[in-house]
N, C-alpha and C positions, 0 to 999 in steps of 0.2 A: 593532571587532575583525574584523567580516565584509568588511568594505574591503581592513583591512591584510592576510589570508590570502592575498585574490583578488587583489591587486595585488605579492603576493610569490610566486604562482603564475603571474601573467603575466608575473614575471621571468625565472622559473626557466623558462620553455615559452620563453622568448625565447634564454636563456643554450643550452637544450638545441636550439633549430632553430639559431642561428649554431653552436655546435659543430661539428653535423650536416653542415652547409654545408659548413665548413671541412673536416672530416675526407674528405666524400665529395668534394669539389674539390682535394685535397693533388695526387694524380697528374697532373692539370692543370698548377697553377702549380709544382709541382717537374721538372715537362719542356716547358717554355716553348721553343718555337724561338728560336733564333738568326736573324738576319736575311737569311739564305738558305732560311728555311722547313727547316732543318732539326736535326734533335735534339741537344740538347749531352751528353743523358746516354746515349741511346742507341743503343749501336753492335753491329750483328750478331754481327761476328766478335770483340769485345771481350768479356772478361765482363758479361755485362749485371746490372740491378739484380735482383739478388737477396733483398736482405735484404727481411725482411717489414716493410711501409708499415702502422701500426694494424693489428697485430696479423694478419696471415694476406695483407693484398692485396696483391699487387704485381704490377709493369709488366714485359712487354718487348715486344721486335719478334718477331712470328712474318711469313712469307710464304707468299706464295699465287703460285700459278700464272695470268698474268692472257692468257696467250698466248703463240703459238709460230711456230718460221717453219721449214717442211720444207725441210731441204737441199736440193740437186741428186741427190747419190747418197746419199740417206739410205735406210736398211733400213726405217723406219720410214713410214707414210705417214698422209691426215689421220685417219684414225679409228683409229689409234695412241695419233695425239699427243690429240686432245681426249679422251682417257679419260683425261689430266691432267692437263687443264682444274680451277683450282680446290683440284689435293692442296696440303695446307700443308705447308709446310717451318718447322722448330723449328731452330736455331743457336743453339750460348750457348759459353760459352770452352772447351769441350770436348768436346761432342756436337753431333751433324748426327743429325736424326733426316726422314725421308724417305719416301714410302711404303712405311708397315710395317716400316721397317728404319732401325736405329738403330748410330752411329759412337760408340765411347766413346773418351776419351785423343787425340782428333783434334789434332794439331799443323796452326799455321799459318801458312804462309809468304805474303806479301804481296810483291807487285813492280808497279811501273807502268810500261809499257811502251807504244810506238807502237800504235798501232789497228791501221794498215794492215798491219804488218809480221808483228804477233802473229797477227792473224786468218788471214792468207794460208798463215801458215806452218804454224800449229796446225789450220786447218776448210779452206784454200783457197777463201776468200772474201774478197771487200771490207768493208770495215765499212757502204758502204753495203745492201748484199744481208745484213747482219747484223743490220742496223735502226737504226745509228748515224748519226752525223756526226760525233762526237769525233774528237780526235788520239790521247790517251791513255785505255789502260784498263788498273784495278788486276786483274791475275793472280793469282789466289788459289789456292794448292797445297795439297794436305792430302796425312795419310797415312790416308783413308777409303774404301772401297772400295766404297760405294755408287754406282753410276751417273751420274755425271755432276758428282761432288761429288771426284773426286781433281784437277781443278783445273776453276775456274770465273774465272767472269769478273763482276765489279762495276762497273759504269758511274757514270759521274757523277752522273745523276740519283738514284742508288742503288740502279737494278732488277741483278739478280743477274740472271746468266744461264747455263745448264748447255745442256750437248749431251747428248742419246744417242739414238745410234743414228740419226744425222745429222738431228736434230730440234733445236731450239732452243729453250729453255722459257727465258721471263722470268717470273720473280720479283717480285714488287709487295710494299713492305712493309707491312704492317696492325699496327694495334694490339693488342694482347690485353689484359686485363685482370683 
C-alpha cells in the first residue's frame, strides 16, 4: 500500500512539473519565428496579443531607445539626446505611450516609400547619414501629437525611428512579459 501511494505521488509530481513546463513555455512555442528571425504574431503597430495566456500573462513588443544620431541643425545636442537613452516606447492598436505621455484613439496610416527621396525631402539627409543602406522605408503617420510620433519611420530590420528636434532616436524591439 506504501509503494502504491509513493509511486502515485511521483506521478502526480511528474504530471504537475510537465504541466508546469508547458504552461510556463506556452509564450515561447506560440511565438516561434518565422525564418527571417522574425515574429509571426507580433506586430507593433498591429493589435497586439492581448488576450490573457493562463489566466493573467501575456506578450507583446515594447521598445527601447538603443541610440541616436544628432543632426546637422539639430536644436538638440549629445546630452539632450542620451537623457533618452533607454525610455521605453509602449505601441498597441491605439495608443503610443512615450515619455510620460500617452496618445489614445491613435490612427494609423502606413506607406513604403524610397529611402533616399523620403529622407531628403522630410530631414535633408541621405539615408546613409541616417544610418541605413536600404531602398525603401515604411512611413508611418499618426494623428499623435507626441514628439516625434506624428509620423516616424520603420526600417527593415524593425528598429523605429523618430526625430525631435533634429536628433534621431532608434528604437530596438524587446520583449515584455
Amino acid at each position: 500500500m506504501r509503494k502504491s501511494m509513493s509511486r502515485n505521488r511521483s506521478i502526480l509530481m511528474l504530471f504537475i512539473w510537465v504541466a508546469s513546463a508547458l504552461i510556463l513555455n506556452f509564450g515561447v512555442a506560440a511565438f516561434a519565428l518565422d525564418p527571417e528571425g522574425q515574429s509571426q504574431n507580433l506586430k507593433t503597430e498591429e493589435p497586439p496579443l492581448s488576450h490573457a495566456v493562463n489566466q493573467g500573462i501575456s506578450m507583446r513588443v515594447l521598445w527601447t531607445i538603443s541610440g541616436y544620431k544628432v543632426g546637422k541643425d539639430a536644436v538638440w545636442g549629445e546630452e539632450d539626446a542620451r537623457k533618452l537613452l533607454s525610455k521605453p516606447l509602449d505601441i498597441d492598436a491605439t495608443t503610443i505611450t512615450f515619455n510620460g505621455r500617452t496618445c489614445r484613439d491613435v490612427l494609423f496610416k502606413r506607406e513604403s516609400v524610397g529611402a533616399k527621396e523620403y529622407l531628403n525631402r522630410a530631414y535633408h539627409i541621405t539615408p546613409q547619414a541616417f544610418g541605413i543602406e536600404q531602398d525603401s522605408v515604411e512611413v508611418v503617420k499618426t494623428n499623435c501629437d507626441i514628439p516625434g510620433f506624428g509620423e516616424y519611420v520603420r526600417l527593415k530590420d524593425r528598429r523605429l525611428v523618430i526625430s525631435i528636434n533634429g536628433v534621431f532616436f532608434y528604437f530596438e524591439p524587446a520583449m515584455n512579459y
